[in-house]
N, C-alpha and C positions, 0 to 999 in steps of 0.2 A: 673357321672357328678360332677363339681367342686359347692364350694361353689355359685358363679355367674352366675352356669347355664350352663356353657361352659363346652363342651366333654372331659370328661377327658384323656389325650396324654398317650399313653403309656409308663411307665417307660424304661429308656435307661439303669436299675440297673437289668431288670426281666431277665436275661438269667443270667449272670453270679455273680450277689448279687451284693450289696456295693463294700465292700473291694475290690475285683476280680476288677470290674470296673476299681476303682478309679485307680489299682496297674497298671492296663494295658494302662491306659490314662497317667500316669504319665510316663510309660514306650515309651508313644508315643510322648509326648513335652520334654524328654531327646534327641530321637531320634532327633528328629526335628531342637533338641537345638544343637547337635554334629555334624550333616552333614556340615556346612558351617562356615562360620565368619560373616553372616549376622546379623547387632543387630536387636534384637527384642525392642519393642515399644508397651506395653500393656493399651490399653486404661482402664482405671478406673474412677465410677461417684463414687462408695461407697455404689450403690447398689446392691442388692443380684447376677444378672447375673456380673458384672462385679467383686465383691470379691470373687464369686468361680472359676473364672477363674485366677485370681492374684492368690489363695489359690493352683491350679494347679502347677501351675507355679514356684512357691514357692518350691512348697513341691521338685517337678521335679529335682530344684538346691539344694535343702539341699541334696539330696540322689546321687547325685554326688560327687567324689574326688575334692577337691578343686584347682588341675590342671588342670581339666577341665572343670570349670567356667571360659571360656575362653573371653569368648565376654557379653558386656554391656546387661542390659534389662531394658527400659527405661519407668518408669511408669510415663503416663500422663494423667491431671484430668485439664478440663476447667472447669473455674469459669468465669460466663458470669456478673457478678457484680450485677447482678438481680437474684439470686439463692434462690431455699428457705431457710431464714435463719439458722433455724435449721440445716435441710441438711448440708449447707455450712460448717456450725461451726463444724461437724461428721465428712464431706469429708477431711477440714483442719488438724485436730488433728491426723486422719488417717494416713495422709500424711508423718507428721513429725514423726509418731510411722513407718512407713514402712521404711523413711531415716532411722531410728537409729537401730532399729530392721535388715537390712539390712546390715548396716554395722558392728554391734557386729556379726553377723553371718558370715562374711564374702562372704556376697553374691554381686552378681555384679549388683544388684539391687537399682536403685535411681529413687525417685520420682519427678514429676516435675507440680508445678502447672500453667496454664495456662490461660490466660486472653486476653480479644479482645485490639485491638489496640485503645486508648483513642478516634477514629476518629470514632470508629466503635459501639461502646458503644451500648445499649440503649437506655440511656439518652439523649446522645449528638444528636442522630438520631433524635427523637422526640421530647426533647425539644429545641436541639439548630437549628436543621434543619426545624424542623417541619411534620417530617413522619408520617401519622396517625399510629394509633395500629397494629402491625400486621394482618393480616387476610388469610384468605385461597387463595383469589387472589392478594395478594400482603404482601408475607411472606420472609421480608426482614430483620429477626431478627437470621434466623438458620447460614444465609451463614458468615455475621459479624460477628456475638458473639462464635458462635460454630466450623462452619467448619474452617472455614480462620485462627484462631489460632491453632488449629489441625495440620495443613494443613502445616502451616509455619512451626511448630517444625520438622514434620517428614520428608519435605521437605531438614532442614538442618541435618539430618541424612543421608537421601542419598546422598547429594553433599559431604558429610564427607565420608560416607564407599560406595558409588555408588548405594547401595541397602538398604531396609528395608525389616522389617516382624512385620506385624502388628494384633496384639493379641486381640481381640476382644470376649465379651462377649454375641454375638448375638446368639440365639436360632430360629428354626423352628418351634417351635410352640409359637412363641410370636404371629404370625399373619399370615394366610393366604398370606398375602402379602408378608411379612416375609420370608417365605418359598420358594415361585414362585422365587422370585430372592435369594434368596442361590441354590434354586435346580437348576436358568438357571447359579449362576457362576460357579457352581460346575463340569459343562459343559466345560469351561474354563478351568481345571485348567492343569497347566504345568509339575506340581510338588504335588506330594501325599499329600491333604489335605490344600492347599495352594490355593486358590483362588486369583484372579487379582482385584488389587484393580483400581477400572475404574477410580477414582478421581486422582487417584496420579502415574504416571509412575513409573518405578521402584522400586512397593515395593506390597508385596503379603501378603494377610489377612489369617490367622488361626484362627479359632472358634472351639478349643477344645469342647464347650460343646452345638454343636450347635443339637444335636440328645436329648436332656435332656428338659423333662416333669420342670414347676413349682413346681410339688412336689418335683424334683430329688433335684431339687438346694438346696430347704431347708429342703432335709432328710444330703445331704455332706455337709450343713454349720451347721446344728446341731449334727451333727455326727463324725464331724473333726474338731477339733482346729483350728482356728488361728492363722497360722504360723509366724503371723508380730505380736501379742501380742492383737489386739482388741479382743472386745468380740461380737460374732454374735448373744449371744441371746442378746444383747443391741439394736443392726442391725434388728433383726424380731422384739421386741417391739417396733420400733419406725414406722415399716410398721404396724404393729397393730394400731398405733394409728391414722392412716387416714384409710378411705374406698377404696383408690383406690388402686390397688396392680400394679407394673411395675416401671422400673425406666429408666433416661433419659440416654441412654447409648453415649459412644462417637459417635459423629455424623462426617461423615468425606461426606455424601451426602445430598440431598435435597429427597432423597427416605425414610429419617427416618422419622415415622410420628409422631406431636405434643406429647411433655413433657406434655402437660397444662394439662391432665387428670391423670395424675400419681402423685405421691409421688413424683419427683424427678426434678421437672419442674423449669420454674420461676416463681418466687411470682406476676409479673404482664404479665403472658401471657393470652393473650387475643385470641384467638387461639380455644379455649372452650367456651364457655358458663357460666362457673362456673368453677372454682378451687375446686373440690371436696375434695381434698388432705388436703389443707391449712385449708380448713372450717370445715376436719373432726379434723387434731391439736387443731383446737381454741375451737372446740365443745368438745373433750373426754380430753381435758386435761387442765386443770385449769391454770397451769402453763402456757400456750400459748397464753391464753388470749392475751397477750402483740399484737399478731399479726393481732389482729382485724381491727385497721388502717389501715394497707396493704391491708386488703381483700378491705377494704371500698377504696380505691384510685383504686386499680384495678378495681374496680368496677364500678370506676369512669371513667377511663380511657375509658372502653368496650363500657358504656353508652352515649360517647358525640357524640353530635347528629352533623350535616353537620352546622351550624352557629358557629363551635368553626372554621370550614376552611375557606379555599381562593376560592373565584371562578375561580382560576387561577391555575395552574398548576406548579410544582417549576419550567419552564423555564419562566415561564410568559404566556407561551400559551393559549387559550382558547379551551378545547373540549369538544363537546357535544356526550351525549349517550343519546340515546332517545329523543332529542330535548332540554335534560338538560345537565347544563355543568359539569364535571366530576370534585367531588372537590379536592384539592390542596393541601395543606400544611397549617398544623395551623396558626392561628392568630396570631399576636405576644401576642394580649390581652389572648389568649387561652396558649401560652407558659409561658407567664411571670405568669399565673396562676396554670400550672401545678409543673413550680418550686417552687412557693411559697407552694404548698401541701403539696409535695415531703419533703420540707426542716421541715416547722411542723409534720408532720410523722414521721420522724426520728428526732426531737426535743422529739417529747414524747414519745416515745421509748425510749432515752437517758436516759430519767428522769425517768418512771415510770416501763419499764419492768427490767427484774433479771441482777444482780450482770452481766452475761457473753455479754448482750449486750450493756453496756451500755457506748460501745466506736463504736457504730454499724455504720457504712459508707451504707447507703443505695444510693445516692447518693457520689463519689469520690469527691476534691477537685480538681484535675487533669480532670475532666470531669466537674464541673460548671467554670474553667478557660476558657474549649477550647467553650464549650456552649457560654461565654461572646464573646468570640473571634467571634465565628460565628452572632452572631446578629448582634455586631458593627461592623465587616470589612466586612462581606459578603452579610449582610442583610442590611447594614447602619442603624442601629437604632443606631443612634449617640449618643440617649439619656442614654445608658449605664446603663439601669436598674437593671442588674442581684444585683451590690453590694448592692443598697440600699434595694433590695426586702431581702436578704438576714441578714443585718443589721437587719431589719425590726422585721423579722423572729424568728433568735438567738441571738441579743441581743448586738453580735460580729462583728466588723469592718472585709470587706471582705479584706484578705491577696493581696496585690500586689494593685500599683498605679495604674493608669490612664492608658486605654489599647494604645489609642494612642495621646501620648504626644503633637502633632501636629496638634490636632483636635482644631479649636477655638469653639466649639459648646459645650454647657453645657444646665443645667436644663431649666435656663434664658430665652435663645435663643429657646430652643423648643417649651417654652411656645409660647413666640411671634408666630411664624410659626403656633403653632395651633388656635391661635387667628386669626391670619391673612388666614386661612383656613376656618373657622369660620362651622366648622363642616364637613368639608368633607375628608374622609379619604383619599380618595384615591390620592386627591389634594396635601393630605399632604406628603406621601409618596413617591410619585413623588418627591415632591420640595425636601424632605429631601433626598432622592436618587440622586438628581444631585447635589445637596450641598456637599454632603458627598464622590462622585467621582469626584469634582471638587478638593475638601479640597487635598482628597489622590493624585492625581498627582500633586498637586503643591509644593511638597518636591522632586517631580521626576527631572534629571539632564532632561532627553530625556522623551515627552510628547506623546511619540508617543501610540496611543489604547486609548485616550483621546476620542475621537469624538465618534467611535464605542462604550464604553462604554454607554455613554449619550444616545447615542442611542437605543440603550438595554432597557436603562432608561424609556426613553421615550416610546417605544412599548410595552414595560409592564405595565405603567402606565397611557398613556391617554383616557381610558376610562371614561365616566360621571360618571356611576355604574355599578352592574353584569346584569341590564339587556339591556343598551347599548353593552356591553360584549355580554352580548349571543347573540343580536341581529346581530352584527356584524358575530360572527360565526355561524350562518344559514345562513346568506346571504353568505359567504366564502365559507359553506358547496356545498350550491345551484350552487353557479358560479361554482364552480369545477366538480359538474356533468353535468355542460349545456358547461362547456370550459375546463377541464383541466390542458392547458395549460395557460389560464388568470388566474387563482383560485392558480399559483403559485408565484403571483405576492404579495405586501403587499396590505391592503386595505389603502385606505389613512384616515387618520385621521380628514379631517373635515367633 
């Protein structure tokens, strides 16, 4: 049995030792490496399964002639901008030690760090959209931040060489689940050792060290150097200093399951219950203190209860489960709140944790622009809150003018409207929603989508309140099982 209780895997070292092992696996990703011109693509997070596999790999090409280090090996490492910090800061440094390290060697090894598309963020998702937290039925943070960047890089490899081969640190005994689907692709495969990668046409997965126990990984990272120059007993004490053991390997499916209980996650995945990882940092190590704000805002995040939402759904729809309506997308009063946290979190972090974070981007500047962007063009909040919340905040004028220069609507005028509303939100909304698509097309040459728009407007917004709202969609519900076809009709509005 292992420390945790779980059975312990039989070493993949007991027939033919260590050495013997390692010599004969290196002697099979040379082979692997010589049959073709296909580039290789090694995923790396900078935890233990994925640097004994780079460490493979590595070694594979130093013990070849350096004429036949013929084709690229492309190491890539997604940073999802919500990483744990520490982590992140190990992964980065790594990074640039395997560029340099690579190239003094003269190996054809370069690393490549990766990042989601500013649309795709975290942040911009949840606070500019208003997505709630991730969850188990609606885990809409792996496919944006993780796979889609992945996805893209190796995508422009195979349009470049036609083909890829994608290196991967996955093991069979990470999980039961784990296993089942290695041992059905294994079923699949075309080519010795090579399995089909179902996400991405043209390009076939290698898992050198997918038969290898937890113990194996950290008997050959203690037992072998580091080829690129880090140090892996730096790597096992930094797993010593949380309780969870496992790390977030390159995700290129929606089959990988949650980081949030590992060492190697994000600082606010919500996914878990508790960040055991994070709280074990802050708890064994004095130094980490700094990251207790984090734990406390995730913490916040996981906890907001159905009044931080809409009773609307982002089209504007109304739908009921159970006779209740299924809730929507944050508040703006619940996002303008979550940046304001966001932004003091990372204010005192700036100021009070150590000398290395205290240029820390927890939020991007490129992700609170496109956030602005989406409340006042897509949401029409005219009123353009983000810069002054920010002001507010830091102390500092937000970079870049006035989002859209052609807006006649300021602080002034919102006031009025809310006076003139005199407490009803949704009254206000509305008015400020047709305001604000009337304003934008009137700089248009051709006005055409003008009307439909309004209309939009209007169907989302003429409700009294959410229980008018729900009311309307059970009678909706009702008509559609007593008519069908009348239940596909709009309900009329008075």
């Amino acid at each position: 049995m292992t420390s945790n209780g779980k059975p312990q895997a039989d070493s993949a070292f007991t027939e033919l030792g260590l050495q013997a092992t390692i010599d004969a696996l290196v002697e099979e990703v040379q082979a692997l490496y010589l049959v073709d011109s296909i580039p290789w693509v090694v995923g790396y997070s900078g935890g233990k399964d994925s640097t004994a596999t780079l460490q493979l790999v590595w070694l594979a090409l130093q013990r070849l002639p350096a004429e036949k280090r013929h084709k690229p090996v492309h190491v890539i490492s997604t940073d999802t901008l919500v990483e744990n910090p520490v982590v992140s800061r190990w992964v980065t440094r790594s990074l640039q030690k395997i560029n340099e390290s690579g190239e003094s060697q003269g190996l054809p090894i370069r690393s490549h760090q990766l990042t989601p598309q500013v649309q795709d963020t975290f942040w911009v998702n949840l606070i500019g959209r208003g997505y709630p937290v991730p969850g188990a039925k609606f885990r809409w943070c792996t496919e944006r931040m993780k796979i889609k960047p992945a996805n893209r890089f190796i995508s422009g490899v195979v349009k470049q060489s036609g083909e890829a081969i994608v290196v991967l640190g996955t093991r069979k005994a990470e999980s039961s689940k784990r296993k089942h689907r290695m041992t059905k692709l294994e079923l699949q495969r075309v080519r010795d050792r090579l399995s089909p990668n179902l996400s991405l046409p043209n390009s076939l997965v290698y898992s050198p060290i997918e038969d290898w126990s937890n113990d194996d990984v950290w008997i050959f990272l203690m037992q072998v150097k580091n080829p690129w120059g880090y140090n892996n007993k730096d790597l096992l004490t930094m797993y010593q200093g949380a309780s969870a053991d496992g790390e977030c390997p390159l995700v290129l499916d929606t089959s990988t399951p949650s980081c949030g209980d590992s060492r190697f996650g994000c600082w606010v995945c919500t996914l878990v219950e508790e960040d055991k990882s994070m709280s074990a940092m802050v708890r064994n190590d004095e130094e980490k203190h700094w990251m207790r704000p984090l734990l406390h805002l995730r913490n916040k995040l996981k906890s907001a209860d159905r009044s931080t939402r809409d009773f609307r759904r982002m089209s504007g729809q109304v739908q009921l489960f159970h006779g209740e309506p299924i809730p929507g997308p944050y508040k703006q009063a619940a996002r303008e709140q979550w940046v304001k946290d966001l932004l003091e979190v990372q204010e005192w972090v700036r100021t009070n944790g150590p000398e290395y974070v205290r240029d820390i981007e927890l939020i991007t500047m490129a992700e609170l622009h496109e956030i602005r962007r989406i409340w006042v063009v897509e949401k029409h909040e005219f009123e353009d809150s983000l810069p002054s919340i920010y002001k507010d905040v830091t102390g500092r004028p937000f970079p870049g003018g006035r989002l859209r220069e052609h807006s006649a609507f300021g602080a002034e005028e919102v006031q009025i409207l809310r006076e003139a509303c005199a407490g009803d939100e949704l009254h206000f909304e509305l008015v400020r929603e047709l305001l604000s698509t009337e304003q934008e097309y009137r700089t248009m040459a051709r006005r055409a989508g003008l009307f439909e728009q309004l209309e939009k407007a209007i169907r989302r917004g003429f409700y009294e309140d959410a229980e008018d709202a729900k009311g309307r969609a059970t009678r909706r519900a009702a008509l559609k099982e007593s008519n069908p076809q009348a239940a596909s009709l709009p309900l009329r509005t008075s």
